[in-house]
C-alpha positions in Angstrom: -72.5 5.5 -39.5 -71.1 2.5 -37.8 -70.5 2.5 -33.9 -67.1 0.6 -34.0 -65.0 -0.5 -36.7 -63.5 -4.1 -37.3 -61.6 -5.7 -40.5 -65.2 -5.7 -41.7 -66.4 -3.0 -41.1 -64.1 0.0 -41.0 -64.6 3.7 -41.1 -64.2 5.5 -44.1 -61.8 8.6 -43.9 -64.7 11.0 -44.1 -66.0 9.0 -41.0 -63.1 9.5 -38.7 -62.5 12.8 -40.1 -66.7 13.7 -38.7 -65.9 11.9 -35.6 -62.2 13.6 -34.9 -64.0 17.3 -35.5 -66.9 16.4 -33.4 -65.0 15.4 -30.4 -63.1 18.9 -30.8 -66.0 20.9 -31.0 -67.0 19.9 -28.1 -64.4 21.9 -26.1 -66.1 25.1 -27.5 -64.3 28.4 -27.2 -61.0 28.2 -24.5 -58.1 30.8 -23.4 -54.9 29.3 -24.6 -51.4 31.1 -23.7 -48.6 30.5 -25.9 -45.4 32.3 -28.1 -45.7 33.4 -31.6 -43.9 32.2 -34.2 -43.8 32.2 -38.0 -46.3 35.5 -38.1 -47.2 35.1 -41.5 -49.7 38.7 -42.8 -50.7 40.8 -45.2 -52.9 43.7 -45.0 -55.0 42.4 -48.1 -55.9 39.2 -46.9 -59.0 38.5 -45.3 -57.5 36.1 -42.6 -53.8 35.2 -41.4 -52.1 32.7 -40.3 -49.9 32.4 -37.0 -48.4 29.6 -34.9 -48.6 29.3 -31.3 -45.9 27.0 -29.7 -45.7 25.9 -26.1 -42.3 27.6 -25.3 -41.3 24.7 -22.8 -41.9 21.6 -24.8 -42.2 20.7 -28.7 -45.9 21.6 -28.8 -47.8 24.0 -31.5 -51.1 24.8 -33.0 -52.0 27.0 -36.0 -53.5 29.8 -34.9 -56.8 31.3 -37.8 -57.5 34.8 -37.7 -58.9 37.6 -38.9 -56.5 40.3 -40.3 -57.5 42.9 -38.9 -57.4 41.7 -35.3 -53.6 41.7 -36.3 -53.8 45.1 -38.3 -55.9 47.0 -35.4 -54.0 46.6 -33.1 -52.0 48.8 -30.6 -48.9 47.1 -29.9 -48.2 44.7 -33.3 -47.3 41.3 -33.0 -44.0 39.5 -33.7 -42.2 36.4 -33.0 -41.6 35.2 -30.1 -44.5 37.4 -28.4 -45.7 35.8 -25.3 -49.6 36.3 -25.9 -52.8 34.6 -25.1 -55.3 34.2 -27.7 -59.5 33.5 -27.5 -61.0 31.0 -30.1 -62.5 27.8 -30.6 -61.1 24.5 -31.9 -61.5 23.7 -35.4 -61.1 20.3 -37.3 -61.0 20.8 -41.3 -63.0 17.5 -42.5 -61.5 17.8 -46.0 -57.6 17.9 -45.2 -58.3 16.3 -41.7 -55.9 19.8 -40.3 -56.6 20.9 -36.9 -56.0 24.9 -35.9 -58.2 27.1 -33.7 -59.9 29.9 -34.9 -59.4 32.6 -32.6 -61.1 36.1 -32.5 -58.6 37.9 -29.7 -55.1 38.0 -29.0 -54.1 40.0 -26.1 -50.2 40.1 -25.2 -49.2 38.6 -21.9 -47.9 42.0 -19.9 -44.6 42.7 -18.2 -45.9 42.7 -14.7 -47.6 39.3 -15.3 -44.0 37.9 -16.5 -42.8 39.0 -13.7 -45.6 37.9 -11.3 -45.5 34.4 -12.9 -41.2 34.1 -13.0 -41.6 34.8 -9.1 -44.0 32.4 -8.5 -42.1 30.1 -9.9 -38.6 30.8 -8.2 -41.0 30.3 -4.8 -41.8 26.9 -6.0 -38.3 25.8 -7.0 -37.0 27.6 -3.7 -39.7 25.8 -1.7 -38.5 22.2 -3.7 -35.3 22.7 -2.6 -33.5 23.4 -6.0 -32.1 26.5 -4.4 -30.3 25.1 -1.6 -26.4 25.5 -1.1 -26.1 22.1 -0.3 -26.8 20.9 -3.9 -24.3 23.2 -5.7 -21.5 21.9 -7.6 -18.2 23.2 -7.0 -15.9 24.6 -10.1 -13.2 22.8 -10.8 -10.0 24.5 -10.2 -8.5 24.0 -13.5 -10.6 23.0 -16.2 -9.3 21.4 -19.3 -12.9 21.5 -21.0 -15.7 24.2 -20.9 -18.9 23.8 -22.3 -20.8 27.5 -23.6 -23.8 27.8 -24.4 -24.8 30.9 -26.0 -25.8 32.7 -29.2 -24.1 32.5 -32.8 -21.6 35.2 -33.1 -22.7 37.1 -30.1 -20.9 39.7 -27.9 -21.3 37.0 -25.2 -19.5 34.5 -27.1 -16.9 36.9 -27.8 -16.3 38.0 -24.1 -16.2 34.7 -22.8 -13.9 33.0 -25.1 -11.1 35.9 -24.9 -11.1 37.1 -22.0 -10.6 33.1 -20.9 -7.9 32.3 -23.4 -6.2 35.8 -21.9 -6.4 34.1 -18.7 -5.2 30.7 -19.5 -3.9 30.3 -22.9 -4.4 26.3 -22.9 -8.0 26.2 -21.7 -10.3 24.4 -24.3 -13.5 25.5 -25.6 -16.6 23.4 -26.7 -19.7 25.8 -27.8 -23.0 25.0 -29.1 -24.9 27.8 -30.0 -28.3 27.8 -29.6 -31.1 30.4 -29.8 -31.2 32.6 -26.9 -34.7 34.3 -27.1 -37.8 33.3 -29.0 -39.8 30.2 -29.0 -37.3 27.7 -29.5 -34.7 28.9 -27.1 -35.6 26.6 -24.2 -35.8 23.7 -25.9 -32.6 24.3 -28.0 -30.5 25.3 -24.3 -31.8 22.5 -22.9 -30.6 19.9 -26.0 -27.4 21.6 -25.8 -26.8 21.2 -21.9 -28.2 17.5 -22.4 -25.1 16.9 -24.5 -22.9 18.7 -23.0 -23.5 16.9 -19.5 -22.8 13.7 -21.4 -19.2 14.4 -23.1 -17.5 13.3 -19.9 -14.4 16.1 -21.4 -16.5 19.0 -20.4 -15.6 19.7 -16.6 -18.2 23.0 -16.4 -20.9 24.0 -18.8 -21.5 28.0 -18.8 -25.0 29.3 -20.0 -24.1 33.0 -21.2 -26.5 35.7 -23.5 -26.1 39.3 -22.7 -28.3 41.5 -21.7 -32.0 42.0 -22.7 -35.7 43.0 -21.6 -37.7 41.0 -19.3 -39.2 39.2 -22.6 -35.8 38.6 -24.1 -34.8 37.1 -21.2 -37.7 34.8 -20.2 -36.4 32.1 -21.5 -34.4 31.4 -19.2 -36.7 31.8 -16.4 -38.9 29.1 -18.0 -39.7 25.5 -15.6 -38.0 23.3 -18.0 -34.5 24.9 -18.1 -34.4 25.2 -14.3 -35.5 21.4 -14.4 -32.7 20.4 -16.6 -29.9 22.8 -14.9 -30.8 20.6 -11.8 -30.5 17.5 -12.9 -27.0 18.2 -14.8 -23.9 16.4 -13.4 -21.7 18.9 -14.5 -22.0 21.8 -12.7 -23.4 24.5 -14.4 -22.8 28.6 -14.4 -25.5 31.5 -15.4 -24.4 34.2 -16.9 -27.6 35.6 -18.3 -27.7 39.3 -19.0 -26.2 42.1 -16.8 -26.0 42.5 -13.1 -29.7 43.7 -12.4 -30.9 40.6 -14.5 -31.7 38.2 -12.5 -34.0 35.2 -14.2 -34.9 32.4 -12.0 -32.0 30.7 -13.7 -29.2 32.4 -11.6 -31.0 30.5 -8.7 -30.9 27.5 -10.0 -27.3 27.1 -11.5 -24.5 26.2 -9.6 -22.6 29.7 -9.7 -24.4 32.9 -11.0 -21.9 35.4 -12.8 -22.9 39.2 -13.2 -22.1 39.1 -16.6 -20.3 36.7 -19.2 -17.0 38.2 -18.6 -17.7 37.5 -15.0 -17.8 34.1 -15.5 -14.8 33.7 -17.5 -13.2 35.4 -14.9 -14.9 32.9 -12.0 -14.6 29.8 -14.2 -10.9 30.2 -16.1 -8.5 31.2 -13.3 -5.4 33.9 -14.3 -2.1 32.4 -15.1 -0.5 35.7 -14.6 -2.0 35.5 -11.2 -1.4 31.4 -10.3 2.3 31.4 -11.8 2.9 34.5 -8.9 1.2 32.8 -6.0 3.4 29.7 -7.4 6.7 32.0 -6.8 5.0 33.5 -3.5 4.5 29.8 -2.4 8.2 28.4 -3.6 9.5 31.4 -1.4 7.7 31.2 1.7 8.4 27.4 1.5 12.0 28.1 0.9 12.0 30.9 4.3 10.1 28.0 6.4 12.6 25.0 5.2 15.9 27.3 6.3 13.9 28.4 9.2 13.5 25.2 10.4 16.6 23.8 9.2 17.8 26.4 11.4 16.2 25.7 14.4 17.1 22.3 14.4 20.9 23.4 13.7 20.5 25.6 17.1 18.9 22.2 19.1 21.0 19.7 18.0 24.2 22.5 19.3 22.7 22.8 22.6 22.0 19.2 23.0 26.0 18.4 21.7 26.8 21.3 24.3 25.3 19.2 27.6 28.3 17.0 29.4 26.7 13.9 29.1 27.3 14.2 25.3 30.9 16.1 25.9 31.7 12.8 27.7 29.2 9.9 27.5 30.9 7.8 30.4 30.4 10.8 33.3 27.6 8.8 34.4 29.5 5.4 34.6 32.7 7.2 36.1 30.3 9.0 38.9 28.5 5.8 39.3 31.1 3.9 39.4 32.8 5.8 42.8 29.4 5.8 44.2 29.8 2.0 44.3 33.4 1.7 45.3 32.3 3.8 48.3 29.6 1.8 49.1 31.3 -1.1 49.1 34.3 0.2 50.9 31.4 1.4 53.7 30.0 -2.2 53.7 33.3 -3.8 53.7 33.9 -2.0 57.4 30.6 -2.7 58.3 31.0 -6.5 58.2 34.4 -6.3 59.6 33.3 -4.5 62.8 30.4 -6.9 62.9 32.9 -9.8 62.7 35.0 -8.6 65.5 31.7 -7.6 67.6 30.5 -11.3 67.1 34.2 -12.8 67.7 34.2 -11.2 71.0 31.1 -12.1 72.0 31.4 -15.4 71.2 34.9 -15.6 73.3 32.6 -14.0 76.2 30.2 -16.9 75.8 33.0 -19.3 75.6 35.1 -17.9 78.8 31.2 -17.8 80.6 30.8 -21.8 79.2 34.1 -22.8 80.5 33.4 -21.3 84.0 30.3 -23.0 84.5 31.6 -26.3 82.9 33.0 -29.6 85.1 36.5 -28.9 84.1 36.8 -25.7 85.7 35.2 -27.2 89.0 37.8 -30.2 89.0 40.4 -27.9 88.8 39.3 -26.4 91.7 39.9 -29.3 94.0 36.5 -30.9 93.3 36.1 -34.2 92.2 33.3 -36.3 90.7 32.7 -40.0 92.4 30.8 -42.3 90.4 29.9 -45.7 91.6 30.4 -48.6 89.0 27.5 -51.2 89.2 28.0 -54.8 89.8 26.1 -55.5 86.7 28.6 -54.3 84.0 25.5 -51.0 83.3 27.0 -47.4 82.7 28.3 -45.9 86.3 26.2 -43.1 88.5 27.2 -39.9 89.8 27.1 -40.7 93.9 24.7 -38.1 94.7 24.0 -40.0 98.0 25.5 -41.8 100.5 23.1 -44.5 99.7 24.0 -45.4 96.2 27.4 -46.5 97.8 27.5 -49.0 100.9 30.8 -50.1 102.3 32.3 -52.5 99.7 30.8 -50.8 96.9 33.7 -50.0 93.9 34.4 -46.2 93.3 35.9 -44.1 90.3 36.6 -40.8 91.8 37.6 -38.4 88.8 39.4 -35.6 89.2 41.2 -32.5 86.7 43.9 -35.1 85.6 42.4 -38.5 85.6 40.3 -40.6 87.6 41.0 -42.8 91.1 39.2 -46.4 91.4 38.6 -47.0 95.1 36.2 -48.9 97.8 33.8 -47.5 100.2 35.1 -48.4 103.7 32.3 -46.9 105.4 29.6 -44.6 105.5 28.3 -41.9 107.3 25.1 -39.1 106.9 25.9 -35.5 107.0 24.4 -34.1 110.8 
């Protein structure tokens, strides 16, 4: 037996075939858990045949084993079974077929569903998939609705009447799909997949009714709760009766106790919208003539007020204000006029005392000596500024005198 094979050299099919069920003999006897399907016995064979599928993914294995490990026992084995089987990997040389020949099937108990389905709601809870803040609102109206649920089931039934009562024009897209078994999860999740890409479909409504805790599983299973969250269209559960409660009410974006619940939480009533419509046109109607109303009663008590009665009150009143003022400043000036008239004739009277005038009319008179050099004359202040022969002008209130000094003489 070569070690490697080329163009040359290659392996025969018995080669690969020796190699293929060496390698898997190695793994020697294992535990694999897994659902039954396609439970194929008869009491008079010797051996039967079963698959085991992987209930979240496209996965299976034939499953070899004696008949009466089927036959003998206490609780008898059907599809969709959650069980875990004991056996050892087998590789047929001759057909090149791989199954595992097992030599125990137990079934996976209620209490270790449970157990497992709440371990994994603390995983999702702790990843966050939980959390309000990641929940899609409903739309208000939809047009569209995507369901999901089983063919011809009561769910189906519920949902699609008691929404059509509700709102006549509401449209419907359904993809049924198993609901329990082995290929449930994958065929819900296909069918969400393509509903969350028909961008009609406004909300997508998972519904089956109610079940036992292995009927329902399904929906409990990582894969769904992985797709649910990743959906763009938000998504409603309404999985089994109001003490269901698989890990898939968690996850969605509105749980519904029941599918007739979610037709009611999804499909609003038209009954109901058309009256809150009236209620609405009425109390708009009572606010409009309310206010219209009070607006009618301010604008009358603002007409009411005398400036609006007669706009040009505030001119008129102004307008004395300012004839009185300037009546008040008119005699203001005028006694200032005749204050500053006869003060100024008292000024004048006192100026015409003191002045030269008034002294020559007195009998005074002013002697001014003329020089003999043609300059201007001087007032005689002196009777040295005149020496006999000197020429005089002697001026008195009416005119002046031109004389000679005779003599002089000094005042004793």
């Amino acid at each position: 037996m070569s070690a490697s094979s080329t163009p040359e050299t290659p392996w025969p099919v018995r080669e690969v075939n020796e190699k293929v069920k060496g390698w898997v003999e190695k793994l020697g006897h294992i535990w694999v858990e897994g659902q039954l399907t396609q439970v194929n016995v008869k009491p008079s064979w010797k051996l039967s045949y079963l698959t085991l599928r992987d209930p979240e993914a496209e996965a299976s294995v034939q499953v070899t084993c004696p008949t009466s490990l089927i036959t003998q026992s206490s609780t008898p084995l059907q599809d969709g079974d959650r069980v875990v089987v004991y056996g050892k990997p087998a590789f047929y040389v001759g057909r090149g077929t791989f199954s595992l020949w097992v030599t125990d099937i137990r079934h996976v108990g209620v209490g270790e569903l449970l157990a497992r389905i709440e371990q994994l709601r603390h995983k999702l809870a702790a990843e966050g998939l939980f959390d309000a803040e990641r929940k899609k609102p409903l739309p208000i109206l939809p047009n569209t609705i995507g369901l999901i649920t089983g063919r011809g089931s009561a769910a189906e039934r519920d949902v699609l009447s008691v929404a059509q009562q509700r709102w006549p024009e509401v449209q419907f897209r359904v993809i049924n799909t198993a609901v329990q078994g082995a290929t449930a999860v994958t065929e819900v999740i296909a069918a969400l997949e393509e509903l969350d890409r028909d961008p009609a479909v406004d909300v997508i409504i998972i519904a089956r009714g109610g079940g036992s805790v292995e009927d329902l599983l399904p929906f409990s299973e990582e894969a769904l709760q992985r797709a649910v969250a990743s959906a763009t269209t938000p998504v409603v559960s309404a999985i089994g009766h109001e003490p269901d409660n698989p890990v898939l009410d968690n996850v969605a974006d509105l749980r519904a106790a029941t599918p007739t619940d979610a037709a009611k939480r999804v499909v609003p009533d038209v009954m109901a919208e058309r009256q809150l419509i009236k209620e609405l046109l009425l109390r708009s109607r009572a606010a409009l003539r309310g206010w219209v109303e009070r607006e009618r009663r301010g604008l009358e008590s603002v007409r009411s007020r005398p400036v609006l009665a007669n706009p040009f009150t505030p001119i008129e009143v102004r307008r004395e204000d300012i004839a009185q003022a300037k009546n008040t400043i008119r005699r203001d000036i005028q006694r200032l006029i005749v204050a500053l008239q006869r003060e100024t004739a008292s000024l004048r009277a006192q100026v015409s005392a003191l002045g030269p005038a008034a002294t020559l009319a007195r009998g005074y008179a002013v002697v001014q000596v003329l020089p003999r050099d043609g300059s201007e004359p001087e007032v005689v202040t002196s009777v040295a500024q005149s020496p006999p022969g000197s020429q005089l002008r002697i001026r008195v209130a009416d005119g002046s005198i031109t004389a000679a000094a005779i003599a002089t003489k000094r005042a004793d």
